[in-house]
C-alpha positions in Angstrom: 0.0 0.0 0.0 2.9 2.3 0.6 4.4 1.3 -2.6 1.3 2.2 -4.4 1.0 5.2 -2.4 3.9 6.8 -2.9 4.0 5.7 -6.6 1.0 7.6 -7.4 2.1 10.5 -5.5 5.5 10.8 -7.4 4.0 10.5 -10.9 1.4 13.2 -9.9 4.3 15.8 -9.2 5.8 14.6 -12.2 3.1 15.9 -14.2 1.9 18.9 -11.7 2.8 21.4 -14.0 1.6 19.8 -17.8 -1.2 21.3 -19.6 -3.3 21.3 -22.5 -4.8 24.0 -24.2 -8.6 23.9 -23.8 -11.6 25.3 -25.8 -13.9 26.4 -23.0 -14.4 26.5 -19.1 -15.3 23.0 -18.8 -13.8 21.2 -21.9 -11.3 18.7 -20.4 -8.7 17.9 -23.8 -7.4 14.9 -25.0 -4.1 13.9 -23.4 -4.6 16.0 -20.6 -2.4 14.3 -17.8 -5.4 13.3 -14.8 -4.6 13.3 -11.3 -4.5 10.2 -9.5 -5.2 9.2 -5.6 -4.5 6.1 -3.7 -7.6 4.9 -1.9 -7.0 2.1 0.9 -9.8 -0.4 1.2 -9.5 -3.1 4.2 -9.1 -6.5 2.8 -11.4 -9.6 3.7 -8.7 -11.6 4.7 -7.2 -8.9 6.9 -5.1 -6.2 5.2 -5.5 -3.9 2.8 -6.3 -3.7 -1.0 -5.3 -0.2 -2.4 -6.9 1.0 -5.8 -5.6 3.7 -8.0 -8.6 6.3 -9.6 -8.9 9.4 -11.0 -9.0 12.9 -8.7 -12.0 14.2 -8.7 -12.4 16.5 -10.4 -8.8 15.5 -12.2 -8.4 18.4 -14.1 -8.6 22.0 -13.6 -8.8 24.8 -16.3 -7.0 28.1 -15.5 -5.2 30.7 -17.3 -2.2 30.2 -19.8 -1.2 33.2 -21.6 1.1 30.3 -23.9 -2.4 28.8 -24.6 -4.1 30.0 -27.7 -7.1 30.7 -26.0 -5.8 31.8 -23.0 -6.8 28.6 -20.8 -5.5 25.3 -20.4 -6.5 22.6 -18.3 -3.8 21.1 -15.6 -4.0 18.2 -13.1 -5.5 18.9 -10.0 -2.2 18.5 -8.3 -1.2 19.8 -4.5 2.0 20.0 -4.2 1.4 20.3 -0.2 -1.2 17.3 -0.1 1.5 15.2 -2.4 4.4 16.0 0.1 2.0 14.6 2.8 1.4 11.6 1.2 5.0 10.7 0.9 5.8 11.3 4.2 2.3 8.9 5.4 4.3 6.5 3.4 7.9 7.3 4.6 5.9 6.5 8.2 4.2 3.5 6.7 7.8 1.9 5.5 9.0 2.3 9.2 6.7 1.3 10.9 6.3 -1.7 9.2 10.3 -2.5 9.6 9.8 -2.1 13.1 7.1 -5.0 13.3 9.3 -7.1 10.9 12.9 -6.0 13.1 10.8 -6.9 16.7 9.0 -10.5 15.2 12.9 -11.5 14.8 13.9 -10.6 17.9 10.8 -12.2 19.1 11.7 -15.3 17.6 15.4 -15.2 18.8 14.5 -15.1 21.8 12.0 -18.2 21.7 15.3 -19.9 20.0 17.7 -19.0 23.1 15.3 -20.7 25.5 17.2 -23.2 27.4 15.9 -26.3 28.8 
């Protein structure tokens, strides 16, 4: 989940600052770039399932004096909520070397039992 987490998060700052020129206010181009989130679902069997979807709303339209009609749409990219969700993974990568370092000290110590 991590992984995946901090996957989408790095291709969504990869592509913050890409845009297509739009015809209108709420035309979304072709080959826009759409903004992706990472949703955690718990699992059945215990866990959890992470799914990749669009944003919503993906895109946002705004003004692009390169565009020739003066708007463009971009991802609907935070840089600030992107930063977050690297360090949430950052934790999650820790935390879970910390149950996987203390389950082999658990088990060394259930080997150095003397009888």
């Amino acid at each position: 989940a991590a992984t995946k987490r901090l996957g989408v998060s790095a291709n969504n700052v990869a592509n913050a600052l890409t845009s297509r020129p739009t015809t209108g206010p709420n035309a979304r181009p072709a080959g826009v770039f759409a903004a992706l989130e990472a949703v955690d679902r718990a699992s059945g069997a215990g866990g959890v399932r992470t799914e990749v979807r669009e944003r919503d709303p993906a895109t946002v339209i705004g003004p692009d004096p390169a565009s020739p009609t003066g708007l463009s749409a971009f991802p609907n990219v935070d840089l600030v909520e992107e930063a977050v969700n690297q360090k949430v993974a950052l934790a999650s990568y820790k935390a879970n070397a910390a149950v996987i370092r203390t389950q082999q000290e658990i088990d060394d110590a259930l080997l150095d039992i003397e009888t």
